[in-house]
C-alpha positions in Angstrom: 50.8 -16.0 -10.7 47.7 -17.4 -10.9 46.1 -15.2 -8.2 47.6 -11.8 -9.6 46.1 -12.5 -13.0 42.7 -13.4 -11.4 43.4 -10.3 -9.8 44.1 -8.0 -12.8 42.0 -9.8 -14.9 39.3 -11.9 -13.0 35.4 -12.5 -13.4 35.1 -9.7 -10.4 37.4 -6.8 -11.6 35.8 -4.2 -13.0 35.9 -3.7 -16.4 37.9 -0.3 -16.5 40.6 -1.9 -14.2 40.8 -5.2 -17.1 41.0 -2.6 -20.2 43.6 -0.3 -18.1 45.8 -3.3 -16.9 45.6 -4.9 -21.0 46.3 -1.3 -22.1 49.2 -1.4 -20.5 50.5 -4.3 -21.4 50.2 -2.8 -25.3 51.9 0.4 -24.0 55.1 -1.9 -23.1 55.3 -3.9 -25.6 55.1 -1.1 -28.1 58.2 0.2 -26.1 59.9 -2.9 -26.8 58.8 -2.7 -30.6 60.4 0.9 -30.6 63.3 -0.2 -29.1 64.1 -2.9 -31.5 63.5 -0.7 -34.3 65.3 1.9 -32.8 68.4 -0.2 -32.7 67.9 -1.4 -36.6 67.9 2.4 -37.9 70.3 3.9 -35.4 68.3 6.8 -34.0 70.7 8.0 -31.6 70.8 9.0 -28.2 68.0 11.5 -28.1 65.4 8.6 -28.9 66.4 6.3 -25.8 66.6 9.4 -23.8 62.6 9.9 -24.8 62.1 6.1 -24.8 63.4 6.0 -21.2 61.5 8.8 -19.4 58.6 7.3 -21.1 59.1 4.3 -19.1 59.8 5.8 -16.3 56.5 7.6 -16.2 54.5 4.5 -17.5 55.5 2.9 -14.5 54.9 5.9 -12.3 51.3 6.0 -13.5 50.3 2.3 -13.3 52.0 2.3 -9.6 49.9 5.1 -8.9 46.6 3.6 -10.3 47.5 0.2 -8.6 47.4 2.0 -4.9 44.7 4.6 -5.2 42.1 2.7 -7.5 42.0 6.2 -10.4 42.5 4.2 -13.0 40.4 6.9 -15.6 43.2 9.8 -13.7 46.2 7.9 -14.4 44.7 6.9 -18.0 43.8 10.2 -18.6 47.8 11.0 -16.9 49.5 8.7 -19.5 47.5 9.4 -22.7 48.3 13.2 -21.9 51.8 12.1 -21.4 52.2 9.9 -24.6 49.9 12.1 -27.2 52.0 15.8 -26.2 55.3 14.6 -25.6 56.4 11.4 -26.2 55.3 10.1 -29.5 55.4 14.1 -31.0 59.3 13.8 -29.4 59.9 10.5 -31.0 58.3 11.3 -34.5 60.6 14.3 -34.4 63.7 12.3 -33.6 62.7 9.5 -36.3 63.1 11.6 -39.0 61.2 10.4 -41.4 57.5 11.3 -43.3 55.8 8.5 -42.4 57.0 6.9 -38.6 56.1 4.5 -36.8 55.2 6.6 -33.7 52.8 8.1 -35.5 51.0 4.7 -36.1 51.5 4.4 -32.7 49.9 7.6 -31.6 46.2 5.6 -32.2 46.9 3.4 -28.6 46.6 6.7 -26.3 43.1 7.1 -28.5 42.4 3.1 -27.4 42.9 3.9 -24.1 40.5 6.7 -24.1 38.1 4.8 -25.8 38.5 1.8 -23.0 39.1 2.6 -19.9 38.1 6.8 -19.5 34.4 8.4 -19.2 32.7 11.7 -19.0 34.6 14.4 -19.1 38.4 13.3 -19.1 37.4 10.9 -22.2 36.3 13.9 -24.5 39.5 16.3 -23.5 41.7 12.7 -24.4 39.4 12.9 -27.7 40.7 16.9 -28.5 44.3 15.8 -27.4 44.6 13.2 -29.7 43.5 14.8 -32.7 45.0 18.3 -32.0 48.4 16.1 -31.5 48.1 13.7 -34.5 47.1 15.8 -37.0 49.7 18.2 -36.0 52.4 15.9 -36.4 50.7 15.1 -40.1 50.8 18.9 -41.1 54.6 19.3 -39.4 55.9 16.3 -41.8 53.9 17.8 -44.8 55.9 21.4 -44.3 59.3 19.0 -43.2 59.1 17.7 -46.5 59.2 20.5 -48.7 62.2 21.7 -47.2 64.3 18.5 -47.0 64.0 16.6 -50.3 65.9 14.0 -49.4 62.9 12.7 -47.0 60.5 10.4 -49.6 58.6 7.5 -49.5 61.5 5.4 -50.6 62.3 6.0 -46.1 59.2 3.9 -45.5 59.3 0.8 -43.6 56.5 -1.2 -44.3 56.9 -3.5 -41.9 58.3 -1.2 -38.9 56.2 1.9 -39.9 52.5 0.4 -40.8 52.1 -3.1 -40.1 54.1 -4.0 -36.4 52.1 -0.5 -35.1 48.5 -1.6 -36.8 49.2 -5.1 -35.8 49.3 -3.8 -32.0 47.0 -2.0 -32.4 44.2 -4.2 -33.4 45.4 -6.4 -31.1 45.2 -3.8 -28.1 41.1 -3.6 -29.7 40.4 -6.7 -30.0 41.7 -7.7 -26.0 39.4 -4.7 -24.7 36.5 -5.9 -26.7 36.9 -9.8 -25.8 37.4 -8.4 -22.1 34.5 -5.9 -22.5 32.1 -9.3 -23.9 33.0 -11.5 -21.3 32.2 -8.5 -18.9 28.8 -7.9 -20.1 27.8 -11.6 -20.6 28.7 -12.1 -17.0 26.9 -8.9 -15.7 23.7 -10.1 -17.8 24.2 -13.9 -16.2 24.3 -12.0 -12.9 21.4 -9.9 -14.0 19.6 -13.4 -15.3 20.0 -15.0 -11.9 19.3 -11.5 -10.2 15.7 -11.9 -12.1 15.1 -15.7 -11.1 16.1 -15.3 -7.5 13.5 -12.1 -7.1 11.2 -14.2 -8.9 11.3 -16.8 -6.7 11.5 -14.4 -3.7 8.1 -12.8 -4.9 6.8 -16.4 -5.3 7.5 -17.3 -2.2 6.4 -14.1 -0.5 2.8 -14.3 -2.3 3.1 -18.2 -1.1 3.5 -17.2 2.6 0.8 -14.1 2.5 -1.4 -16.2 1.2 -0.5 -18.7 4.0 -0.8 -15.7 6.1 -3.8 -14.7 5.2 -5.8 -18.2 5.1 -3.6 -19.2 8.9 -5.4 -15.5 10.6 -8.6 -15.1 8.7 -9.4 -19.0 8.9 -9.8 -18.7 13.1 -10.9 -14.8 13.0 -13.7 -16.4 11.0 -14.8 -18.5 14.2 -14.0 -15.9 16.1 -16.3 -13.4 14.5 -19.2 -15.4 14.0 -18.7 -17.3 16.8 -19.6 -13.4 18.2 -22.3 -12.9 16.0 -24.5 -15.7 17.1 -23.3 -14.8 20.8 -25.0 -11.2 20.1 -28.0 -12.4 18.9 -28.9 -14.3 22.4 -29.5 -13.0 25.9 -26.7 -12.2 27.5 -25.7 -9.5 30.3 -24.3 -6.1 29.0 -20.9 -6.8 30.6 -20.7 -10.0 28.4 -22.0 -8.1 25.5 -19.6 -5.5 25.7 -16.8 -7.7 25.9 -18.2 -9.5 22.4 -18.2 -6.0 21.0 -14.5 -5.6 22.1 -13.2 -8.6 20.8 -15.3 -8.1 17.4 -13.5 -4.6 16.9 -10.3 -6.2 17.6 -11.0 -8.8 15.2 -12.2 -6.4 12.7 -8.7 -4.0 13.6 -6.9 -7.3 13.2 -8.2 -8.1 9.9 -7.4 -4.2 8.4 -3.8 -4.6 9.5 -4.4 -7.7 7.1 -5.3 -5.8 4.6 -3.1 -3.2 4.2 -0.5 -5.4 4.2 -2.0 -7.4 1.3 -2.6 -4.4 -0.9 0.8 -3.6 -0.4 2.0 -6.5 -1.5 -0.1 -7.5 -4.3 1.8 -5.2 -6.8 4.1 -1.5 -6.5 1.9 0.6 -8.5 -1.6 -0.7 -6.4 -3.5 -1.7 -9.2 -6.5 -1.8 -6.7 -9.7 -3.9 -8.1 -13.1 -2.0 -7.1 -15.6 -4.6 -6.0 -19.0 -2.3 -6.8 -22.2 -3.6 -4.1 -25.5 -2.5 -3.0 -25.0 -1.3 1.1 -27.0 0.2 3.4 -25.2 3.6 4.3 -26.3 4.2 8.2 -25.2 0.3 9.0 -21.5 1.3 7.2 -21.3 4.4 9.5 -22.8 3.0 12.7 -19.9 0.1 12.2 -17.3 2.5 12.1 -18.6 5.0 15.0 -19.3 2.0 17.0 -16.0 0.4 16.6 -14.0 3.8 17.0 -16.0 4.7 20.2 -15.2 1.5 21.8 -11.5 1.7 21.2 -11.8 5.2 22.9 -12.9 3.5 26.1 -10.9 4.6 29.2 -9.0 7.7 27.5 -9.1 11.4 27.9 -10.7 11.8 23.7 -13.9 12.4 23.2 -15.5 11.8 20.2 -18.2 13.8 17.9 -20.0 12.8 14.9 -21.9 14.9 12.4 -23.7 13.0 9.6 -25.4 14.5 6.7 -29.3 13.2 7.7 -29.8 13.9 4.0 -27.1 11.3 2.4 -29.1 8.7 0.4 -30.2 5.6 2.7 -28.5 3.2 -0.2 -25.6 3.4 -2.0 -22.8 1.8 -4.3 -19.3 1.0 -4.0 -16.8 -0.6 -3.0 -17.8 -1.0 0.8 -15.3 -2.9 2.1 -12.6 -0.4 0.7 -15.0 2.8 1.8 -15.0 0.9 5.0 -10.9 0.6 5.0 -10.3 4.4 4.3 -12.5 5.6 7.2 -10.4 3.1 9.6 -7.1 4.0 8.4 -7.7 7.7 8.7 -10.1 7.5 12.1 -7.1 4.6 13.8 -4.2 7.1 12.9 -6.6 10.2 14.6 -7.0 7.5 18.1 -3.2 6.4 17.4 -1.8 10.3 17.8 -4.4 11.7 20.0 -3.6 11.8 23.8 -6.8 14.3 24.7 -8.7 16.5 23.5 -11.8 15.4 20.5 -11.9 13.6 17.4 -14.5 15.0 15.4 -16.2 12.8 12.4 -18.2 14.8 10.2 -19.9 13.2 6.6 -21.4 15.4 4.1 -22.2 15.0 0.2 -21.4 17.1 -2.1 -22.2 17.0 -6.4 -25.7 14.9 -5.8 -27.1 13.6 -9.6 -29.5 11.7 -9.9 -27.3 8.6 -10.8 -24.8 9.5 -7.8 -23.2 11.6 -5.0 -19.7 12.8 -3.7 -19.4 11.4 0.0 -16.9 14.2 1.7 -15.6 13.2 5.1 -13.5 15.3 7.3 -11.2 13.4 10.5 -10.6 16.6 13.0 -7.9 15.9 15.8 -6.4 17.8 18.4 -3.6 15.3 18.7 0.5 16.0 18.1 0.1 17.3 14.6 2.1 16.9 11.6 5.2 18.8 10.8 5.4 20.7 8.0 7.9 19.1 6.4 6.4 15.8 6.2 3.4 16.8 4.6 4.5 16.1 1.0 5.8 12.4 2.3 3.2 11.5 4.6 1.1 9.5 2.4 4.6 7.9 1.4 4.6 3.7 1.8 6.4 3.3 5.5 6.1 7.0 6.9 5.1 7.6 10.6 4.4 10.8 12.2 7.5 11.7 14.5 6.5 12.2 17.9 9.5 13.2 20.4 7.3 13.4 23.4 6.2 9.6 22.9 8.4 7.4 21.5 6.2 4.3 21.4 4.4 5.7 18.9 6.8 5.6 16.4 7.1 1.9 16.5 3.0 0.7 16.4 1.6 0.5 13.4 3.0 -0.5 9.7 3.4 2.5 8.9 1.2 1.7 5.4 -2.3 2.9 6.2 -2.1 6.6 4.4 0.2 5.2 1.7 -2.8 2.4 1.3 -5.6 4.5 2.0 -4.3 7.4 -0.7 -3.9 4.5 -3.3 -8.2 3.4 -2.6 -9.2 6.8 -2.8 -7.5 7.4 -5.8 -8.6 4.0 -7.2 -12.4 5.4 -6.5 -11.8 8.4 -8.5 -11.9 10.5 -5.4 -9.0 12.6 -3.6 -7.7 13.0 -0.3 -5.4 15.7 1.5 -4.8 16.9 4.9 -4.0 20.3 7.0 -1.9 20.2 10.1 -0.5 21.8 12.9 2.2 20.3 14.5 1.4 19.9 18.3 -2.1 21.4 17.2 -4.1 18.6 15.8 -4.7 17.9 12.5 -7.9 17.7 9.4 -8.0 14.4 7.0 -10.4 15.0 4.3 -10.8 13.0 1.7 -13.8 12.5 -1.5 -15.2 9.7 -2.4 -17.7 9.4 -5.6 -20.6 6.7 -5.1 -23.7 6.1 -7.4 -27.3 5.8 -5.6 -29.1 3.0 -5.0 -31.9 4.7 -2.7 -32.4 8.2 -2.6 -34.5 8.5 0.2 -32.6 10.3 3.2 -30.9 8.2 6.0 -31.8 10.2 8.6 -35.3 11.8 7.9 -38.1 12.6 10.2 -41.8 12.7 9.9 -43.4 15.2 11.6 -40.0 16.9 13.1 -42.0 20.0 13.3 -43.9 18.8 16.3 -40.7 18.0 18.2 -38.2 20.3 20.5 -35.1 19.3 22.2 -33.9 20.8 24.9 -29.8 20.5 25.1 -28.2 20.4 28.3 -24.2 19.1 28.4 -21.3 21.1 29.5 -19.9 19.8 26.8 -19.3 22.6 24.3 -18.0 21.0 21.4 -20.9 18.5 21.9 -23.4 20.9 22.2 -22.3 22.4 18.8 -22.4 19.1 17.0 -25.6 18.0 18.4 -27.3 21.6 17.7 -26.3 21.3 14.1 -27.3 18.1 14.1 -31.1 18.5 15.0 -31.1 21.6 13.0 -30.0 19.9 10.1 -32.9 17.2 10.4 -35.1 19.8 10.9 -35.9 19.2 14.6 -36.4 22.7 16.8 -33.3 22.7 19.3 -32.0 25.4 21.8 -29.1 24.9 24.2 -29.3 26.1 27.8 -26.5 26.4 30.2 -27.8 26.2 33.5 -30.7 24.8 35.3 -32.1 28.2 35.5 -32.0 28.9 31.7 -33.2 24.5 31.4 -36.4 25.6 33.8 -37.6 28.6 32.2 -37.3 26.9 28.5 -39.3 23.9 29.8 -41.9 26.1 30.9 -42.6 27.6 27.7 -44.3 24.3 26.5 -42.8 24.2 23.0 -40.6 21.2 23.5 -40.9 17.8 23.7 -37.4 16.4 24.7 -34.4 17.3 27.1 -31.2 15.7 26.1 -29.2 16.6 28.9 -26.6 14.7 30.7 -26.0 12.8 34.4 -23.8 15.8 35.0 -26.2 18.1 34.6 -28.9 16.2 36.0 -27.1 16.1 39.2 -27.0 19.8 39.0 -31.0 20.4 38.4 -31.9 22.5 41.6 -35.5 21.7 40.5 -35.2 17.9 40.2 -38.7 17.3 41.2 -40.4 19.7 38.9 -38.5 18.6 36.1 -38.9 15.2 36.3 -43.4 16.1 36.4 -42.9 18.2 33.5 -44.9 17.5 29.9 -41.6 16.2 28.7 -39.2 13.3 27.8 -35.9 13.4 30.0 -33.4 11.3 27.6 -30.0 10.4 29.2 -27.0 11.5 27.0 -24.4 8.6 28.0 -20.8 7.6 27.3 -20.3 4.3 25.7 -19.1 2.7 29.1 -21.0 4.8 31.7 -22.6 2.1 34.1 -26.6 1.8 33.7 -28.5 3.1 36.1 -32.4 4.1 35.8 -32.4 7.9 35.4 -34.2 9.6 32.8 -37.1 8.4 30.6 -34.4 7.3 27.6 -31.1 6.7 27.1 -29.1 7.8 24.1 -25.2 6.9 24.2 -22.6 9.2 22.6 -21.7 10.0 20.1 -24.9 11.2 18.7 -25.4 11.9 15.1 -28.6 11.9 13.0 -28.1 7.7 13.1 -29.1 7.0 16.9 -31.2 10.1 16.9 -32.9 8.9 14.2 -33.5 5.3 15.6 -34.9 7.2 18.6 -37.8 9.2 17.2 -38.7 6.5 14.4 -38.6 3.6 16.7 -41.9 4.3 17.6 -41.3 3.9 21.3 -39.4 5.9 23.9 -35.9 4.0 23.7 -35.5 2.5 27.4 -32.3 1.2 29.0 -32.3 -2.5 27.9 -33.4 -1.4 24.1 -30.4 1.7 24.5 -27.5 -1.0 24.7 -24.3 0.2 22.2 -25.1 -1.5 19.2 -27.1 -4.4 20.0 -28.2 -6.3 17.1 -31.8 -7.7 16.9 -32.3 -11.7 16.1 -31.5 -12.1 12.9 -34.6 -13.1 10.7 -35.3 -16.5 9.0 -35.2 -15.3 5.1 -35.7 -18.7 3.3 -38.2 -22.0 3.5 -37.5 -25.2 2.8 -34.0 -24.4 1.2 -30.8 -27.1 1.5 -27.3 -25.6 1.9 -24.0 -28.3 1.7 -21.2 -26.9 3.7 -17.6 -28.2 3.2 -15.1 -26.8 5.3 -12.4 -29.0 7.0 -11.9 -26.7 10.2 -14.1 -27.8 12.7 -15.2 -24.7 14.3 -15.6 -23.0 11.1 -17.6 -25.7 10.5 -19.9 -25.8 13.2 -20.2 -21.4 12.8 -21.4 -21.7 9.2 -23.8 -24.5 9.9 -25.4 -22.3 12.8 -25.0 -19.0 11.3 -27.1 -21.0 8.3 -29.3 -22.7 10.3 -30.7 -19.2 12.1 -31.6 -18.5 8.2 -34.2 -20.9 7.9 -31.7 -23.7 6.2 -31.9 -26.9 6.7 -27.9 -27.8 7.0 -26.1 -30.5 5.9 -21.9 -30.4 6.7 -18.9 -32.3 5.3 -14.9 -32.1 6.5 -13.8 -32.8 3.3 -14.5 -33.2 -0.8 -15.1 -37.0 -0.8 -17.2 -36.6 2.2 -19.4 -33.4 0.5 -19.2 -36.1 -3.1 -20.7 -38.8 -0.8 -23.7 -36.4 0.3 -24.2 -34.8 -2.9 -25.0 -38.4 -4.7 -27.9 -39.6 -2.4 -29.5 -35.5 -1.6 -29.7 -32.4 -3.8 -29.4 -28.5 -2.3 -30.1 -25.4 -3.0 -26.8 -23.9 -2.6 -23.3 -24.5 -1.8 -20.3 -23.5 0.0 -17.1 -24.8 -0.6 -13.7 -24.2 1.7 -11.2 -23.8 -0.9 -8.0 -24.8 1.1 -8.9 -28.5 2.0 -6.7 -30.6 2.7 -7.0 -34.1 0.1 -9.0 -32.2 -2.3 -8.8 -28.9 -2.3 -12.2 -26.0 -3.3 -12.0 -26.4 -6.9 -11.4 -30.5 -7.5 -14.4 -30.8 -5.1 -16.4 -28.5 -7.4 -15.3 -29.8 -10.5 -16.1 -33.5 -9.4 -19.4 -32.2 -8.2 -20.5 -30.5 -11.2 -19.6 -34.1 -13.2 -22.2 -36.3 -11.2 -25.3 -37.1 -13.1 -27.8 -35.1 -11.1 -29.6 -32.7 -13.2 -29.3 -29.9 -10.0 -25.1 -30.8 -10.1 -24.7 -29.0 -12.9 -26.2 -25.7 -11.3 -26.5 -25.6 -8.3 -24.9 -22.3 -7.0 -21.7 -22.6 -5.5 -19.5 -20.2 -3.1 -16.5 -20.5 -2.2 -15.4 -19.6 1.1 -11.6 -18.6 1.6 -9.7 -16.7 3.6 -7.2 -15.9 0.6 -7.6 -12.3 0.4 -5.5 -11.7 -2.5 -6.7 -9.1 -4.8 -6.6 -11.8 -8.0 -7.8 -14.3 -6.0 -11.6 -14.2 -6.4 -11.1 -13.7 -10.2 -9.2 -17.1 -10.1 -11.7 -18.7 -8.3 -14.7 -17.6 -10.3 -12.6 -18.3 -13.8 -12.6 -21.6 -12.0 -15.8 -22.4 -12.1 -17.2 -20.9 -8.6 -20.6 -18.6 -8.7 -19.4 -15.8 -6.4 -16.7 -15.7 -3.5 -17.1 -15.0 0.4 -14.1 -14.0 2.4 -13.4 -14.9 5.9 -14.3 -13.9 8.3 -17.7 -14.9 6.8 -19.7 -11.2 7.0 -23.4 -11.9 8.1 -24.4 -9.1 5.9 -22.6 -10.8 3.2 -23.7 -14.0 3.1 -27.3 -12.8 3.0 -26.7 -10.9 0.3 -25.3 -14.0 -1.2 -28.4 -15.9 0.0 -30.7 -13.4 -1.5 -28.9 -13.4 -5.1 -28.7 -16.9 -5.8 -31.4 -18.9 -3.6 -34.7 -19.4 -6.2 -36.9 -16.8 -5.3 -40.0 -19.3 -4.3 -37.5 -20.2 -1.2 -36.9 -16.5 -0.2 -39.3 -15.2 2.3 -37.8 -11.6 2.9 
């Protein structure tokens, strides 16, 4: 018993099945109301004939209900059933003006109300109306014609109160049911609420976990790298650096996205503006992309505006994130053929610029039909010749890389043909901090380049290139046409490749010619000691700059893919505390300090940093700020309390590999001077240096 009622009437039915099955209940005991009263005024046979089929269908209709789960059709079924033919039968029968079954007529207008929705509930609505106040105007016209019916004939008790009574019974059961419903739906809905609260808790507990458990090593990593770089080591070794620096760096991105995708659904992306030098941002990138194309059948051109002011401002970081995304998905989806970078600006003011970048692939294209979704959160471009594909990546680099542009102000779209290639473009608005060009030449008039590479795409790109910097340029095709140009004695240089070197039929003369042979190589051709220069591709008006300004002709140990020059000492007599409890970290930021010109002193943890900080005073701090025992901010806070005067501001950074969006404005509300993310950026912390060191200790 106690099952079948849970059943009809538990915490887990739904609510139309509780109203239907009380509904009912009302339905039968009106029946046996009827019947009584029936019995008392001697109806006749006609009534229980009515009374009887009524059952019969009842029970037909909650049988049928019970098995197929329509409880609204058989609702619907039984008020049609009741409202046309047995209550207008039975108030016909009765005999009297006022009846009980027309009281009565007001449960198929409950049930309606109860139990049916949409369209069946208003044709219940019509049905009831139509019927009752039909039977009203039939008992109006009865009565004129058969005086003897009056009010005398009225039953209180049988007529008005027994059907109202069961009535407001019937309303008040539904509406208890229907409030023990809700409030058990809103508990559910209450619980719902704390449980994805909690989730999200928990999921910004274990990113930020994450976060500090990858960056904290990719910090040692990185700069671990950086100081490798900066010594004398063999190519082959500083290649390898350079490879495990870009993976690193592809690492951290991956990060990244999946941290911005996190943070919040509708990427409320914070814009971090800074002062960055634009040829370093774009050598990173076409250094890091050229080294993942090592070993496949892609080459890759670059075409930079020489005119694009040297400095601007922006977020670089998140400038630097859109070019990844959109130059990784190029690599990811191109099996040959070229990837062609080209930067232009566009909508130059005086206080700012438009930087306009276009990513051309010839890799498997996009169908057309994905287009509108394919900077959706999740969305991969289907490739049915390589199935791989479809499981690397997040499949949240457009989806993030859409949501920074448009947090810049700037837009981005894209044109494809599938198993074609396809064109990212994308604007990006930055203000100026330097308008002098990054690529300009003094005195390109007295300078010619010969172009020889049977490379047609690259002979394109490059030609546009020089011409574009203002540098004279012709392109030959053979040695025959490269001969007779160099004889005309208007040009200085031949770019030209080992290819076509090899070909020269007049190596001799050539190489006793009035002119600079520079050496056009790949990224991992091996060194050999042809040619006056080397240059390695992809040339843009970055290295081809840093070849004619250098001063020098560029030889083969200064040509080596991005090799960074000793960092310079840019402070005297300055005192740095560094408080980090991971060893290697550590050990990084004390060197990586030390090559500045600081005299370094370390501590594992905050009572250890407290300890120095009481007997010697510095210049500058950096704090880690997930320390085990106290953690970034107690140590701060305790150090800012001791009774030296330089305590109380001395600049302190905190170093963290919480990457969080709202994590540095937590830090700094907490009392920290500015915030440095790991994997601890060179260029980074000497702009940190450089801001908050006195100037009398600065020497750059």
């Amino acid at each position: 018993m106690r099952d079948s009622l849970e059943k009809w009437y538990g915490l887990d039915t739904p609510l139309e099945v509780i109203n239907f099955n009380i509904g009912m209940i009302f339905f039968f005991i009106s029946y046996v109301l009827c019947l009584s009263a029936s019995l008392y005024l001697h109806l006749g046979r006609s009534y229980y004939y009515v009374t009887g089929l009524g059952i019969m269908l009842l029970t037909f209709f909650i049988g049928y209900a019970a098995q197929s789960g329509k409880y609204q059709l058989s609702s619907f079924a039984i008020v049609v059933l009741f409202e046309l033919l047995i209550f207008p039968a039975s108030y016909i029968i009765d005999g009297r003006f006022i009846s009980f079954s027309l009281m009565y007529y007001f449960l198929g207008f409950l049930l309606t109300v109860f139990v049916q929705e949409g369209r069946l509930r208003t044709i219940s609505y019509i049905l009831f109306w139509v019927s009752w106040i039909s039977s009203v105007i039939f008992s109006y016209f009865r009565l004129s014609e058969n005086d003897f019916i009056s009010f005398e004939n009225v039953n209180m008790a049988l007529d008005v109160a027994v059907p109202l009574t069961v009535c407001a019974l019937f309303a008040c059961s539904c509406t208890m049911a229907s409030l023990r419903f809700y409030t058990r739906e809103s508990e559910k809905a209450e619980e719902s609420r704390r449980v994805a609260d909690d989730n999200e808790r928990s999921k910004d507990v274990f990113l930020m976990n994450m976060s500090h458990e990858i960056r904290t090593p990719m910090n040692a990593i990185m700069s671990a790298g950086e100081i490798m770089l900066s010594k004398d080591i063999s190519d082959d070794t500083r290649m390898n650096v350079h490879h495990i620096s870009n993976a690193c760096r592809a690492l951290i991105t991956t990060l990244d996205d999946l941290l911005v995708f996190s943070d919040d659904g509708e990427r409320n992306i914070v814009m971090q503006e800074n002062e960055y030098e634009t040829g370093e941002f774009l050598d990173d990138i076409i250094n890091m992309i050229s080294v993942r194309l090592m070993g496949m059948d892609v080459k890759f051109y670059v075409y930079i505006d020489p005119y694009i002011p040297k400095k601007l401002i922006g977020d670089m970081i998140r400038l630097r994130q859109v070019f990844i995304n959109i130059l990784n998905n190029a690599v990811k989806y191109t099996r040959q053929g070229h990837i062609t970078l080209r930067v232009v600006m566009s909508d130059v003011t005086q206080e700012g610029m438009v930087l306009h970048a276009d990513v051309t692939d010839t890799g498997i294209g996009i169908k057309e039909e994905k287009l509108p979704t394919l900077f959706d959160d999740f969305t991969r471009v289907d490739d049915d010749i390589n199935e791989s594909l479809k499981k690397e990546g997040s499949g949240l680099g457009l989806s993030i890389t859409k949501s920074i542009v448009n947090a810049c102000g700037g837009s981005i779209g894209v044109k494809s043909v599938y198993n074609k290639g396809s064109v990212f473009s994308f604007d990006i608005p930055q203000k100026i901090a330097d308008p002098e060009p990054l690529a300009k030449i003094r005195d390109s008039r007295d300078l010619g380049v010969i172009i020889c590479d049977d490379d047609v795409n690259m002979k394109s790109v490059l030609k546009d290139t020089l011409r574009a910097m203002k540098i004279r340029c012709t392109v030959v095709e053979n040695s025959d046409e490269m001969n007779a140009v160099i004889k005309e004695g208007i040009y200085t240089h031949l770019f030209i490749t080992p290819e076509c070197l090899e070909g020269s039929c007049d190596l001799p003369s050539l190489m006793g010619a009035n002119i600079t042979i520079v050496m056009m190589k790949e990224v991992d051709d091996p060194n050999d000691d042809s040619g006056d220069a080397r240059l390695v591709k992809p040339l843009s008006s970055l290295n081809i700059v840093k070849y004619f300004e250098g001063g020098h002709r560029e030889s083969e140990e200064t040509a080596k893919e991005a090799e960074p020059e000793e960092r310079k000492v840019i402070v005297s007599g300055a005192k740095a505390l560094v408080v980090e409890d991971n060893m290697t970290n550590l050990m990084v930021a004390e060197r990586l300090l030390t090559r500045m010109g600081f005299e370094v002193s370390t501590a594992s943890n905050g009572n250890s940093a407290l300890s120095i900080a009481k007997v010697m005073s510095f210049d500058i701090l950096f704090i880690d700020y997930m320390m085990t025992g106290m953690n970034g901010i107690d140590t701060l806070r305790a150090v800012r309390k001791l009774s030296s005067e330089w305590a109380k501001t001395v600049p302190c950074i905190v170093l963290t590999a919480d990457a969080h969006e709202g994590a540095k404005q937590m830090l700094i509300n907490a009392g920290f001077d500015d915030y440095l993310a790991k994997p601890i950026d060179m260029h980074e912390l000497e702009y940190m240096v450089t801001r908050y060191l006195p100037g009398e200790k600065l020497i750059v």
